[in-house]
DOLO-697496 format. One line per field, with one value per atom (N, C-alpha, C): x, y, z; atom name. Coordinates in nm, 2 decimals. Atoms other than C-alpha are relative to their C-alpha. Last residue first. Example, Ala and Ser with C-alpha at 12.3 -4.5 7.8 and 13.67 -1.06 7.14 Angstrom:
! DOLO-697496
xx	[-0.09  1.37  -0.08  0.09  1.23  0.09] .
yy	[-0.11  -0.11  0.11  -0.12  -0.45  0.12] .
zz	[0.00  0.71  0.08  0.00  0.78  0.00] .
koldren	[N  CA  C  N  CA  C] .
! end
This chain:
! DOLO-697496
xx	[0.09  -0.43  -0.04  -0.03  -0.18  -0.09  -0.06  -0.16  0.04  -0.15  -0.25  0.07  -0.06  -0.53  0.13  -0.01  -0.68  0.13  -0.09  -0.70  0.08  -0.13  -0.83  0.09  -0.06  -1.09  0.12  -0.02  -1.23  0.11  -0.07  -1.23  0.06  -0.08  -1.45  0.11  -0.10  -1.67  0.12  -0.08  -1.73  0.06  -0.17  -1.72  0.02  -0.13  -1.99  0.09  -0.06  -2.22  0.11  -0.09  -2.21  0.07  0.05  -2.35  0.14  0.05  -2.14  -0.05  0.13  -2.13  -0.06  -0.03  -1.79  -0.15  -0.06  -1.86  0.05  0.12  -2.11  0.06  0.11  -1.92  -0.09  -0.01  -1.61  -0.10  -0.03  -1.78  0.04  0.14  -1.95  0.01  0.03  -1.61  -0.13  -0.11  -1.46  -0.05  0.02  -1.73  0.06  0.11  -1.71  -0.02  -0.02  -1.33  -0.12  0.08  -1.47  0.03  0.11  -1.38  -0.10  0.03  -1.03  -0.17  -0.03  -0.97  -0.07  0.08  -0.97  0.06  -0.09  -0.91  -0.06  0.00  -1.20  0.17  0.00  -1.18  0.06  -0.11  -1.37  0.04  -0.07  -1.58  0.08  0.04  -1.90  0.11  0.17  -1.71  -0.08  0.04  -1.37  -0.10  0.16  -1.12  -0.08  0.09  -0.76  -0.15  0.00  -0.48  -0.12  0.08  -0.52  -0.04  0.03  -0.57  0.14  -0.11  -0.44  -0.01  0.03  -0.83  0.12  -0.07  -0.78  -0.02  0.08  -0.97  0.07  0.05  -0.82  -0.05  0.04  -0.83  -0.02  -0.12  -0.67  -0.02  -0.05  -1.02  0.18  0.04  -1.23  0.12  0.16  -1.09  0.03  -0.04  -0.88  -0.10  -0.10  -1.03  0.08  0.08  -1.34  0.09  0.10  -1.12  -0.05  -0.08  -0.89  -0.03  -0.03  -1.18  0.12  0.15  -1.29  0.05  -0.07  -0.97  -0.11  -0.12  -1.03  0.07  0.00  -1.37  0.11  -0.09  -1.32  -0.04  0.02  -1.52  0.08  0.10  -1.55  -0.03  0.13  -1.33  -0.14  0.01  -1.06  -0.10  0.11  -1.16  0.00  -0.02  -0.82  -0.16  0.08  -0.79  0.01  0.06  -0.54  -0.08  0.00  -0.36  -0.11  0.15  -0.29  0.10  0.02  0.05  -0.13  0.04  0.07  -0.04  -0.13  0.36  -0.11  -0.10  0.09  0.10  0.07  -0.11  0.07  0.01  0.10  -0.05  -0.13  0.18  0.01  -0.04  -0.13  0.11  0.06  -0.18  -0.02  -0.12  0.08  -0.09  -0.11  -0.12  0.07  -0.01  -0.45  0.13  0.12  -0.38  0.04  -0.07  -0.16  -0.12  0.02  -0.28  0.04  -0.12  -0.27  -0.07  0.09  -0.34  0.07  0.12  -0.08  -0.08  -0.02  0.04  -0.07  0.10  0.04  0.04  0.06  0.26  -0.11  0.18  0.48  -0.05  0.04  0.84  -0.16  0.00  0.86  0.00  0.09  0.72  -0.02  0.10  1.08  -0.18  0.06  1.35  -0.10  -0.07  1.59  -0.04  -0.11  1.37  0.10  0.09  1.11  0.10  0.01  1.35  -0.06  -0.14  1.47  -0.01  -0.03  1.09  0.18  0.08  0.99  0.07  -0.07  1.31  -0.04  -0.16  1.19  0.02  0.07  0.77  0.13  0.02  0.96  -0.03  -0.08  1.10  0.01  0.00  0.75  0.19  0.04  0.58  0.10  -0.02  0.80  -0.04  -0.16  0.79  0.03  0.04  0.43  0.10  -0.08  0.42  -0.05  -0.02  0.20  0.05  0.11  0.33  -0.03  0.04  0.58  -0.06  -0.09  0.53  -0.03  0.07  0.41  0.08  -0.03  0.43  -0.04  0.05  0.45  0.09  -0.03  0.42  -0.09  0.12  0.31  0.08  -0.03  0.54  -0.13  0.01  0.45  0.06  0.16  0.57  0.01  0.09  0.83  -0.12  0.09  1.11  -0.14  -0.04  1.40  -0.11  -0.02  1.18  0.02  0.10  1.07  -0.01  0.08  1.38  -0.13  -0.06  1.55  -0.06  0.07  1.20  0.14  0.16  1.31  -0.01  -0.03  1.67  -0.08  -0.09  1.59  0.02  0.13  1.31  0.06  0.06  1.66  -0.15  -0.05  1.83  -0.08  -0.03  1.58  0.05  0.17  1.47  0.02  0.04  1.88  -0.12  -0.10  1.96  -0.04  0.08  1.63  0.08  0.13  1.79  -0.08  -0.05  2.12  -0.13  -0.01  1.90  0.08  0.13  1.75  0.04  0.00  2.06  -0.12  -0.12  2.09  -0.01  -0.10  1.80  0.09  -0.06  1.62  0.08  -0.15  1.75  -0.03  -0.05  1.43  0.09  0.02  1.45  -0.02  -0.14  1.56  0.01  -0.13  1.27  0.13  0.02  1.04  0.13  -0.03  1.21  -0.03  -0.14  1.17  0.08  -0.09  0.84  0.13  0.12  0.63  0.07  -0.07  0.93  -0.08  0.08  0.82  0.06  -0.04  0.95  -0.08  -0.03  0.93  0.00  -0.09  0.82  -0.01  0.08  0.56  0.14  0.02  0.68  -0.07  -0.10  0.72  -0.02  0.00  0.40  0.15  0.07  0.22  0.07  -0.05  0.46  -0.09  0.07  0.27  0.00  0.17  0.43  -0.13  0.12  0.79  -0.11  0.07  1.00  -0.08  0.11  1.01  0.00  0.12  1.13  -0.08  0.05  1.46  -0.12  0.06  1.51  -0.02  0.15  1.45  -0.02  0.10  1.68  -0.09  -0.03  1.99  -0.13  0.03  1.95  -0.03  -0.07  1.92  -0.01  0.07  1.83  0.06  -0.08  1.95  -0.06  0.02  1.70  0.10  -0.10  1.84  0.01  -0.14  1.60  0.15  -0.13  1.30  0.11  0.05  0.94  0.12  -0.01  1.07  -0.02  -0.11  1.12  0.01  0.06  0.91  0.10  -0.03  1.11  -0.03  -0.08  0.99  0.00  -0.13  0.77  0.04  -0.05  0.38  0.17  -0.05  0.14  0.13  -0.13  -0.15  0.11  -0.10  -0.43  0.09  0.07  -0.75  0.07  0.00  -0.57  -0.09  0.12  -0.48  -0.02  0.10  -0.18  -0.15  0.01  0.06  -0.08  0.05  -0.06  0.03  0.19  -0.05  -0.06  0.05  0.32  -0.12  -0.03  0.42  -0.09  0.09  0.29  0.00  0.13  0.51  -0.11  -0.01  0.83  -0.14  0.06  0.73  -0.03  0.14  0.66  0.00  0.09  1.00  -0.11  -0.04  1.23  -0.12  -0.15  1.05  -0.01  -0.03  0.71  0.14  -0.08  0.53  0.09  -0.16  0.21  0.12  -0.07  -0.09  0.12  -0.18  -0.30  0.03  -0.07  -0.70  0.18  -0.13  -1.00  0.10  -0.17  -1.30  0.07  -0.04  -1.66  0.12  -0.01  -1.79  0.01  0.09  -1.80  -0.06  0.08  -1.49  -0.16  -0.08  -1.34  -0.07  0.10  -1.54  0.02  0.14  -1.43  -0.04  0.09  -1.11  -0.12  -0.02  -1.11  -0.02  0.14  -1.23  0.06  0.14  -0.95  -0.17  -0.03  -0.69  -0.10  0.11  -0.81  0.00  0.06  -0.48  -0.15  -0.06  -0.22  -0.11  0.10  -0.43  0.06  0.14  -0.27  -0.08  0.02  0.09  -0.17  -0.06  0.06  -0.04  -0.09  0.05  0.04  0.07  -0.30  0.17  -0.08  -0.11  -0.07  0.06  -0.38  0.15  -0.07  -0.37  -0.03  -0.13  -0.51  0.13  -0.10  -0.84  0.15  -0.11  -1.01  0.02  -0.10  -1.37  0.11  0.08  -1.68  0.15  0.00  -1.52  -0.02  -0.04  -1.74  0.07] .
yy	[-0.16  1.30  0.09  -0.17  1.11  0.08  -0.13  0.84  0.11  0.04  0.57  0.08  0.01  0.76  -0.08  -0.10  0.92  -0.02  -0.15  0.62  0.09  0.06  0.44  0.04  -0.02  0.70  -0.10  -0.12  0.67  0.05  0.00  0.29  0.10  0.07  0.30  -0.01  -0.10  0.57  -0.07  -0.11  0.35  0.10  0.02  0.00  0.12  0.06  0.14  -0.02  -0.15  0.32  -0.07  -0.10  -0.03  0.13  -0.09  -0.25  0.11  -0.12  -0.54  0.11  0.02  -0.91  0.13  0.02  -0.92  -0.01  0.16  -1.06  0.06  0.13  -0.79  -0.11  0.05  -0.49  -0.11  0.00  -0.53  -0.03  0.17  -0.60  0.01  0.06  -0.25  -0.14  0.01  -0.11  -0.07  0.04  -0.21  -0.01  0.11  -0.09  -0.10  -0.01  0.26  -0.16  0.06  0.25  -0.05  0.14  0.28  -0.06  0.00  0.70  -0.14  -0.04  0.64  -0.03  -0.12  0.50  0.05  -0.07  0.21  0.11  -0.07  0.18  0.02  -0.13  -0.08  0.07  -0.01  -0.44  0.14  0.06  -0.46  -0.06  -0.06  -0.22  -0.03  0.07  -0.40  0.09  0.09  -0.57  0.16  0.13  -0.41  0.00  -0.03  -0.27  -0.06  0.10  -0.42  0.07  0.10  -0.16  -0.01  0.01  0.23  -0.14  -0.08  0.26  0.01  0.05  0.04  0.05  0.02  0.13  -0.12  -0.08  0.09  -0.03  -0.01  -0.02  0.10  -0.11  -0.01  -0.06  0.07  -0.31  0.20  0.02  -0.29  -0.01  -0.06  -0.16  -0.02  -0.07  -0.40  0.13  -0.13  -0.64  0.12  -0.13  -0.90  0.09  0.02  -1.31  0.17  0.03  -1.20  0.02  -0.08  -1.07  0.05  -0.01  -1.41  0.20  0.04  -1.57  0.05  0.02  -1.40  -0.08  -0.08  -1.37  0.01  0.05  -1.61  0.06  -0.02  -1.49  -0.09  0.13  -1.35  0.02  0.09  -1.04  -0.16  0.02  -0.81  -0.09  0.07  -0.86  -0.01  0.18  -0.83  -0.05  0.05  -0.47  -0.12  -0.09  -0.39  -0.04  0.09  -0.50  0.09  -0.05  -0.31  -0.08  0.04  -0.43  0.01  -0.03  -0.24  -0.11  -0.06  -0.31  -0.04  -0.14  -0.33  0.01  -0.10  -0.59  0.15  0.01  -0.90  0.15  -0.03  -0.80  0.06  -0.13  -0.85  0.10  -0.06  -1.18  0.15  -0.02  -1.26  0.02  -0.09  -1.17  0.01  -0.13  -1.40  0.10  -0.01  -1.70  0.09  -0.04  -1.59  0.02  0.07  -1.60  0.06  0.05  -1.31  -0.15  0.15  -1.19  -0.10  0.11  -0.78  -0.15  0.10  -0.52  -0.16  -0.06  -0.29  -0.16  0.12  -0.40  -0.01  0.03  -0.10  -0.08  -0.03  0.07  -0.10  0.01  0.08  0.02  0.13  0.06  -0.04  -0.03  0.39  -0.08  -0.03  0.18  0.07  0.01  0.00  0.02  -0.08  0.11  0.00  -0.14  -0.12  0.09  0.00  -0.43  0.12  0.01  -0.33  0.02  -0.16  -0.30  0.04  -0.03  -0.66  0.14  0.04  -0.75  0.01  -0.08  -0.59  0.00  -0.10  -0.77  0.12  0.00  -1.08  0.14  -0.01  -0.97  -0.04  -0.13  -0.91  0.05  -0.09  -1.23  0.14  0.06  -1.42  0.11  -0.07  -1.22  0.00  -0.16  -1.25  0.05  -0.04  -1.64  0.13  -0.19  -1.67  0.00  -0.02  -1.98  0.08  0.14  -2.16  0.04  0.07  -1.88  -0.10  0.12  -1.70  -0.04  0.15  -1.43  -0.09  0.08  -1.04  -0.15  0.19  -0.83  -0.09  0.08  -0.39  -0.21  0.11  -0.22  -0.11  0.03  0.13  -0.13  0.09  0.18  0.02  0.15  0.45  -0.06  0.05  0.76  -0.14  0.05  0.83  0.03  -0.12  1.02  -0.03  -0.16  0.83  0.10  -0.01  0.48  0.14  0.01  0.55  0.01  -0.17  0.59  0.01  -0.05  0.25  0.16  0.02  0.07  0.13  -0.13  0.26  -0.05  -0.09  0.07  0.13  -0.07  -0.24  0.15  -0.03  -0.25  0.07  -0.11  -0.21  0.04  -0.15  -0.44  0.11  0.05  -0.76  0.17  -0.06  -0.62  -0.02  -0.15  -0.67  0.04  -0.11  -0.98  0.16  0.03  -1.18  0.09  -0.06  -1.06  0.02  -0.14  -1.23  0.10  -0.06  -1.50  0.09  -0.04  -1.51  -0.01  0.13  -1.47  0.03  0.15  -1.32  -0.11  -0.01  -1.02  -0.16  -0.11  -0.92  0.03  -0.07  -1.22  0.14  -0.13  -1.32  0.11  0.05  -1.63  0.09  0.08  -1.50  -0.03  -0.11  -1.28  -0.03  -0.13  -1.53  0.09  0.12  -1.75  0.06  0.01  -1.45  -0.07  0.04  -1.35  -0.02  0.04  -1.36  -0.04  0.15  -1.28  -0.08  0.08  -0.95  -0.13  0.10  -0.74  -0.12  0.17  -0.44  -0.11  0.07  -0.06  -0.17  0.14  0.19  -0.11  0.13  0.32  0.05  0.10  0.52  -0.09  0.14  0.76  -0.08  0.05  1.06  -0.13  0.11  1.32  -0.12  0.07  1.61  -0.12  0.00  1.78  -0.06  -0.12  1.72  -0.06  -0.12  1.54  0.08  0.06  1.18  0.16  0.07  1.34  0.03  -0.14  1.51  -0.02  -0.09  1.18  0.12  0.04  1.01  0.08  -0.04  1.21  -0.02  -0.10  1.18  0.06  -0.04  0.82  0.14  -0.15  0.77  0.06  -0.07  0.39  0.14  -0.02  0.26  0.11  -0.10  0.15  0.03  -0.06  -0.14  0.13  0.12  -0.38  0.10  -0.04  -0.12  -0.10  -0.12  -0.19  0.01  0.07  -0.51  0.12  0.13  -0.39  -0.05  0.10  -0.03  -0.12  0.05  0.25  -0.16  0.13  0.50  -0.06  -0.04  0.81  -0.10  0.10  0.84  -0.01  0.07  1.13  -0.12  -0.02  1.30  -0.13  0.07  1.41  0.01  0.15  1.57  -0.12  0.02  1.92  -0.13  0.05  1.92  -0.05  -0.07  2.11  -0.03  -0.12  2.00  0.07  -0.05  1.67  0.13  -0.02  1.63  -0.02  -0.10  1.73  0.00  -0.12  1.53  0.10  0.01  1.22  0.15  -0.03  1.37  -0.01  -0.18  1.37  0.03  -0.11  1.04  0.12  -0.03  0.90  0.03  -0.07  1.01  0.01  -0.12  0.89  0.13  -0.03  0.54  0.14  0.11  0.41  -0.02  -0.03  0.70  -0.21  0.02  0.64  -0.01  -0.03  0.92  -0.07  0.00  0.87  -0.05  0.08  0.96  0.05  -0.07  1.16  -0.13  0.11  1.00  0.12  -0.01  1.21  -0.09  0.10  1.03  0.02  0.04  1.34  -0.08  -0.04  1.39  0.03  0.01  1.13  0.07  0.14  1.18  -0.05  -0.02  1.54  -0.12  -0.06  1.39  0.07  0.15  1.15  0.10  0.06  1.46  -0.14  -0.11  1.67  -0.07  -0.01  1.39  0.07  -0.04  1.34  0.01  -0.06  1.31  0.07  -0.09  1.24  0.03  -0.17  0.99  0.12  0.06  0.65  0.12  -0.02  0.79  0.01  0.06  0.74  0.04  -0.05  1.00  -0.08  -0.11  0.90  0.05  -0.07  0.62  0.06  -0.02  0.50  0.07  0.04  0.34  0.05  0.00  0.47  -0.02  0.10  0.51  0.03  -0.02  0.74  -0.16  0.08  0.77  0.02  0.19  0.96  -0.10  0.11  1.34  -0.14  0.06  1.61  -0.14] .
zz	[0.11  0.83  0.10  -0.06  1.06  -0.09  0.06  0.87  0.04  0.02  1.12  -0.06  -0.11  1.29  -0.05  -0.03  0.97  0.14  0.13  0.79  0.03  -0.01  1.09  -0.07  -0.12  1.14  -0.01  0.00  0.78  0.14  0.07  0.82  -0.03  -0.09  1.14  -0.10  -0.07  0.96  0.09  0.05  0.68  0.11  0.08  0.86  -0.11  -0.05  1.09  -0.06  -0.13  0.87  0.06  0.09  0.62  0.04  0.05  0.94  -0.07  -0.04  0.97  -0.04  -0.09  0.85  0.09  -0.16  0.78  0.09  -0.06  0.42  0.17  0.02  0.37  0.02  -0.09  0.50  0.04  -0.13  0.39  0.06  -0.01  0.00  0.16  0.02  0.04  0.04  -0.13  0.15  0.03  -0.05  -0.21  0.18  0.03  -0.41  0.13  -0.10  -0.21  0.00  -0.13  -0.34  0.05  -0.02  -0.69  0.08  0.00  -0.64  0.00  -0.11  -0.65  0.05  -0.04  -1.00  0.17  -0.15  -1.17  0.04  -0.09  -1.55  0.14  0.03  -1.71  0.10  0.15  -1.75  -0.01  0.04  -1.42  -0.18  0.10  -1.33  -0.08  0.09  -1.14  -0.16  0.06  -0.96  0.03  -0.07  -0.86  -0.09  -0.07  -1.04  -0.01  -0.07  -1.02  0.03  0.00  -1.11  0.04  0.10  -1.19  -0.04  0.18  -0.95  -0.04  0.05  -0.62  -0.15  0.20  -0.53  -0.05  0.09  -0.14  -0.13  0.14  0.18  -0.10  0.10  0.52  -0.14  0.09  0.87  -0.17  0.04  1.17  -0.15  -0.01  1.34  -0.03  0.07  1.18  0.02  -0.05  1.32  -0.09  -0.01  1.10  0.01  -0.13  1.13  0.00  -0.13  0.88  0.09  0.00  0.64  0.12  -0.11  0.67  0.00  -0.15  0.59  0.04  -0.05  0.27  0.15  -0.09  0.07  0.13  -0.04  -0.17  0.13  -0.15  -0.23  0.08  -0.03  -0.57  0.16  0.10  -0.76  0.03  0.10  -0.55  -0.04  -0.06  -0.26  -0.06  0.02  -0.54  0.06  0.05  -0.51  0.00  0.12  -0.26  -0.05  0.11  0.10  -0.12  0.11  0.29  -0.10  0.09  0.67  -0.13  0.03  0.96  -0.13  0.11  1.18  -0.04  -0.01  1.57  -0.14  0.00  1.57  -0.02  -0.13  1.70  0.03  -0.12  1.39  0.15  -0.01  1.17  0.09  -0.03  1.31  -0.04  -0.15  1.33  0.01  -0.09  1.00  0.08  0.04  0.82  0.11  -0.08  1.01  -0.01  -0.16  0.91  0.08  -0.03  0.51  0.17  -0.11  0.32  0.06  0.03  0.05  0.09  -0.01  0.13  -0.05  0.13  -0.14  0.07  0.10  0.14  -0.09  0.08  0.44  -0.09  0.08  0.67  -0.10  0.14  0.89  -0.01  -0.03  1.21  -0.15  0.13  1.31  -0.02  0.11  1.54  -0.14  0.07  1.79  -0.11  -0.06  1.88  -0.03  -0.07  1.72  0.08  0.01  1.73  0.05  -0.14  1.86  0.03  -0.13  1.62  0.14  0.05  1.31  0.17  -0.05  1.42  -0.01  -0.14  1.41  0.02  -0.08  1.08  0.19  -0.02  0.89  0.12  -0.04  1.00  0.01  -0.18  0.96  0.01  -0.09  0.59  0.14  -0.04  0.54  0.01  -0.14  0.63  0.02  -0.12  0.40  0.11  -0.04  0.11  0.15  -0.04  0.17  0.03  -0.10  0.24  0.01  -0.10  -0.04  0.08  -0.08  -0.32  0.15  -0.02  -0.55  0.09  0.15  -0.49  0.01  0.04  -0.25  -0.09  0.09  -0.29  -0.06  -0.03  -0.01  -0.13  0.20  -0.14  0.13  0.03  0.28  -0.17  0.08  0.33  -0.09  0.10  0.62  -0.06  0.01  0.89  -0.17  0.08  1.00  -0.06  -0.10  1.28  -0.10  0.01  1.06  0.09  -0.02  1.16  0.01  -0.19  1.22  -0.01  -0.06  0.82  0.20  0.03  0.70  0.09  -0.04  0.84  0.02  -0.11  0.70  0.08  0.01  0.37  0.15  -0.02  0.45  -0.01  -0.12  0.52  0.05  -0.14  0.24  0.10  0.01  0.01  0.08  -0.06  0.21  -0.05  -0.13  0.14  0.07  -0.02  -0.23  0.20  0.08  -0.31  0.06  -0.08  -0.12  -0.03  -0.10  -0.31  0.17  0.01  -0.61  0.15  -0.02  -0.49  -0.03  -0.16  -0.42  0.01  -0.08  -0.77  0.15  -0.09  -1.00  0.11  0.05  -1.29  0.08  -0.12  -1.31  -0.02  -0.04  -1.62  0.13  -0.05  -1.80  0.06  0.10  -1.92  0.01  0.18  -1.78  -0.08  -0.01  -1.41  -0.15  0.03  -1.42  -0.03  0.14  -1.48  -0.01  0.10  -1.18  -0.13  0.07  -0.98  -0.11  0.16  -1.05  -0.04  0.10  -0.75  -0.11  0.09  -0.54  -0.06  0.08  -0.41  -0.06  0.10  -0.12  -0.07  -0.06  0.06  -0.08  -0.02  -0.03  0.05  0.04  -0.21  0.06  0.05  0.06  -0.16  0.04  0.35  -0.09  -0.02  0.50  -0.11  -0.15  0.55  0.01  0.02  0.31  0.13  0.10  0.29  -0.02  -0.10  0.56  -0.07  0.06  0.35  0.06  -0.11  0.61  -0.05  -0.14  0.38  0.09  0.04  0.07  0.12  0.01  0.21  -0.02  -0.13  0.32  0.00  -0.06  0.00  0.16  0.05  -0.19  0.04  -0.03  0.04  -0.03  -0.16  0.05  0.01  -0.02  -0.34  0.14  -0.13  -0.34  0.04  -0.10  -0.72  0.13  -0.01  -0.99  0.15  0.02  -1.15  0.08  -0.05  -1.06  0.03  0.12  -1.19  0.10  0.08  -1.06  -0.12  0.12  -0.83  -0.15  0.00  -0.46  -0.15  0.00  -0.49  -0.04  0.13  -0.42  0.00  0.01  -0.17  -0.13  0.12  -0.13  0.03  -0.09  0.03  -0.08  0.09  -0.06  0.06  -0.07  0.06  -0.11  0.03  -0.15  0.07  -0.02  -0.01  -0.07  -0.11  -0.03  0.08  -0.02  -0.37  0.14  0.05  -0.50  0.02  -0.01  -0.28  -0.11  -0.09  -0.28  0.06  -0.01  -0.63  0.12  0.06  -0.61  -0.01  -0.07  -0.35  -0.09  -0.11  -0.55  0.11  0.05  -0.86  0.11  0.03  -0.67  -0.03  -0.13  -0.54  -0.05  -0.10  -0.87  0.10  0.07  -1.02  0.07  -0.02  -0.73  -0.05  0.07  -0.76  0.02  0.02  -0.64  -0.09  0.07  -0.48  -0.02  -0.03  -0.37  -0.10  0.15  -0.39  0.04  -0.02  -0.03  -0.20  -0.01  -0.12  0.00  0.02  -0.08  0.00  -0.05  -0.09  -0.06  -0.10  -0.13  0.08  -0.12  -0.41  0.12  0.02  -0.60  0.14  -0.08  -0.49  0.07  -0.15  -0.64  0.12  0.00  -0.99  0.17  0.02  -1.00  0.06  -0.13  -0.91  -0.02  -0.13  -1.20  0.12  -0.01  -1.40  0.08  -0.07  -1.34  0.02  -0.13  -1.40  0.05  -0.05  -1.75  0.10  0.11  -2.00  0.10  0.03  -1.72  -0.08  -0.10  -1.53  -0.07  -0.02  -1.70  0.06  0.12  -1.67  -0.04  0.13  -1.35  -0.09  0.05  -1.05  -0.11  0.09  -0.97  -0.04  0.07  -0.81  -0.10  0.13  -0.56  -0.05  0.10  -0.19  -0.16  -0.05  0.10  -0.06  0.07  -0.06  0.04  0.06  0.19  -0.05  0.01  0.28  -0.05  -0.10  0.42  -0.05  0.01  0.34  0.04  -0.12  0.32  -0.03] .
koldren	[N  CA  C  N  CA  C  N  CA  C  N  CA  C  N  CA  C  N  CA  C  N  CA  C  N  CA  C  N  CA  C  N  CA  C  N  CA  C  N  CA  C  N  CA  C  N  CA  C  N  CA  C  N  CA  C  N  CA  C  N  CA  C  N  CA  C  N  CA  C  N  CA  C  N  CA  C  N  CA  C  N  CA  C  N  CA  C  N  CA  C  N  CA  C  N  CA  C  N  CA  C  N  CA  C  N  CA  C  N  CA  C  N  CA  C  N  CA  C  N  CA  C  N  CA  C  N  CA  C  N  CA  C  N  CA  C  N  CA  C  N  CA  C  N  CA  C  N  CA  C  N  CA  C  N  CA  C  N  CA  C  N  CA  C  N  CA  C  N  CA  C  N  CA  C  N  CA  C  N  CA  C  N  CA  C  N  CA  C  N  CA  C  N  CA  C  N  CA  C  N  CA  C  N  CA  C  N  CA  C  N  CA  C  N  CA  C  N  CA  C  N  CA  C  N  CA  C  N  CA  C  N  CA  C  N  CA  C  N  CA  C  N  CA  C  N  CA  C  N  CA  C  N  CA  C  N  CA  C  N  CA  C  N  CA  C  N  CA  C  N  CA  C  N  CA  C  N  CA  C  N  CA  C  N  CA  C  N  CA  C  N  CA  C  N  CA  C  N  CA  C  N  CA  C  N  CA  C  N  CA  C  N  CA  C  N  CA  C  N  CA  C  N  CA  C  N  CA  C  N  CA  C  N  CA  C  N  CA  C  N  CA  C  N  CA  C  N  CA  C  N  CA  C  N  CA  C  N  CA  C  N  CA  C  N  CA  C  N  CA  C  N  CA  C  N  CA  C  N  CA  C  N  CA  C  N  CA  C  N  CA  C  N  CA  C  N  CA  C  N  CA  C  N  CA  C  N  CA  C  N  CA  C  N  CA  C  N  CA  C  N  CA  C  N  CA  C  N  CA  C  N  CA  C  N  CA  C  N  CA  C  N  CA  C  N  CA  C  N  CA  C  N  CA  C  N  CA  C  N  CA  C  N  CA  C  N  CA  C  N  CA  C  N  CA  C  N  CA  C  N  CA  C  N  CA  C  N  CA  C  N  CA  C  N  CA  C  N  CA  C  N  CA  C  N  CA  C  N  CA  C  N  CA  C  N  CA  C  N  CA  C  N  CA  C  N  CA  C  N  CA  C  N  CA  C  N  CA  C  N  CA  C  N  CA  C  N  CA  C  N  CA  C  N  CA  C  N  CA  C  N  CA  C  N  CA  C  N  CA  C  N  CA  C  N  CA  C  N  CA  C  N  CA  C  N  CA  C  N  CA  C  N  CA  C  N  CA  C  N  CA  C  N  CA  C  N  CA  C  N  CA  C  N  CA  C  N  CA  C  N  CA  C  N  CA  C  N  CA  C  N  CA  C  N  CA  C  N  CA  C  N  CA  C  N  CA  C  N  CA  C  N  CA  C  N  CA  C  N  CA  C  N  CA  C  N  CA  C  N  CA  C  N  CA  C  N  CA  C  N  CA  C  N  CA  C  N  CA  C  N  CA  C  N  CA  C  N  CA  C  N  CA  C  N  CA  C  N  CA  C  N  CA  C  N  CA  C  N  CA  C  N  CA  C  N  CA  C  N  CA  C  N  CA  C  N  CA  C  N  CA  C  N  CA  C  N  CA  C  N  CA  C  N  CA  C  N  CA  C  N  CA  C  N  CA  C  N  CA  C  N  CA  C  N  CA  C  N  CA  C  N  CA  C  N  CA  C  N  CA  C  N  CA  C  N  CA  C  N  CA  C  N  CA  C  N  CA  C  N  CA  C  N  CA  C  N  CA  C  N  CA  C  N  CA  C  N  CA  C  N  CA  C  N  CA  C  N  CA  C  N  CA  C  N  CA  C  N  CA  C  N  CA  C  N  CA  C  N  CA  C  N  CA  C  N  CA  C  N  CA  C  N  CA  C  N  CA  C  N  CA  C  N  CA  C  N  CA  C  N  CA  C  N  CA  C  N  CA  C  N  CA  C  N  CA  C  N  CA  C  N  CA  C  N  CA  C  N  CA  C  N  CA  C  N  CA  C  N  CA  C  N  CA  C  N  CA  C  N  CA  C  N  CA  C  N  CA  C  N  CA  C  N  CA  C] .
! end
């Protein structure tokens, strides 16, 4: 039976290829199922694929804003993508500027506001897909330091998407960082937003937690990245979500039944499972 979903996992990396059967062993174990996201041409295709062969994997397609610079937006390919029945969702997408100044110094990009042009249109144009097909965003935010720059010019792009299409502009804000002020604004436009394990082991995130109800609110690995307390070090994987709802529960202060089936249902109700 399942009690929870990780919303967020690339079982489709490299990093899973040798023992995949026993991660889900271990997954189901647990009783989580999880969303598989795609994060370039390649890892959709593959995401697709480990949800057509596994019926407690769905999967998500897009091209993550920083991953590859070079990697060019194959319209034709992502919309054939997004209508497969498997497909719940838009993304790994939207924009990072964490590292532009890095990136600028090791020459993998030239200039940082044309960069900052590039991750700008290319969201534009998943969020574009996403209205067409009427499933949700699975929003990548990641501002420079010190800042809420990414945020703040995504909830831009969100709210001209909004005005266009109206409700078909909708998703989720994955591994978010944001503080209260970004999340009332997410809020305000209807969108969920994703804790990861970090609630483990850091309480940086801890009041703006509390300030997002329960019901706007998912829980996700980001496996093979960031596992929580007591894994950390190690590869994550699906199944150390429970860690992850444990911590929801105890810094929000509510019974653990509750924030699992209230998390399970949100899952289900934004995605469409």
């Amino acid at each position: 039976m399942m009690k929870y979903i990780d919303i967020h996992s690339h079982l489709n990396d490299k990093r899973f290829e040798e023992d995949l059967p026993l991660v889900l062993l271990r997954m189901r174990a647990a009783h989580v199922a999880s969303i598989v996201v795609g994060t370039d041409k390649a890892m959709s295709l593959r995401a697709i694929a480990l949800a057509e062969e596994h019926s407690d994997i769905w999967a998500t397609i897009g091209v993550h804003p920083t991953d590859d610079p070079l990697e060019t937006y194959d319209e034709a390919a992502y919309c054939k993508m997004a209508k497969h029945p498997r497909v719940v969702g838009i993304g790994e997408c939207g924009i990072d500027y964490f590292r532009l100044e890095d990136d600028r110094a090791r020459g993998r990009i030239e200039n940082m506001d044309a960069e900052a042009d590039r991750q700008q249109e290319l969201f534009t144009r998943q969020m574009d897909l996403a209205a067409a097909v009427d499933k949700p965003l699975m929003i990548h935010g990641r501002p420079e330091k010190g800042s809420m720059d990414a945020y703040e010019d995504i909830l831009h792009i969100l709210k001209n998407g909004q005005e266009r299409y109206g409700g078909r502009v909708k998703g989720n804000v994955h591994f978010f960082v944001g503080d209260t002020i970004i999340a009332k604004q997410f809020l305000d436009m209807g969108f969920t937003m994703s804790f990861t394990g970090v609630l483990t082991f850091s309480h940086d995130y801890d009041e703006v937690l509390k300030y997002i109800p329960l019901g706007s609110l998912h829980v996700e690995t980001d496996a093979p990245y960031v596992a929580p307390a007591p894994y950390r070090g190690k590869r994550n994987e699906p199944a150390y979500v429970l860690e992850t709802v444990r911590a929801v529960a105890e810094i929000k202060g509510i019974d653990s039944e509750i924030v699992t089936e209230t998390l399970l249902e949100n899952a289900k109700r934004i995605f469409c499972l």
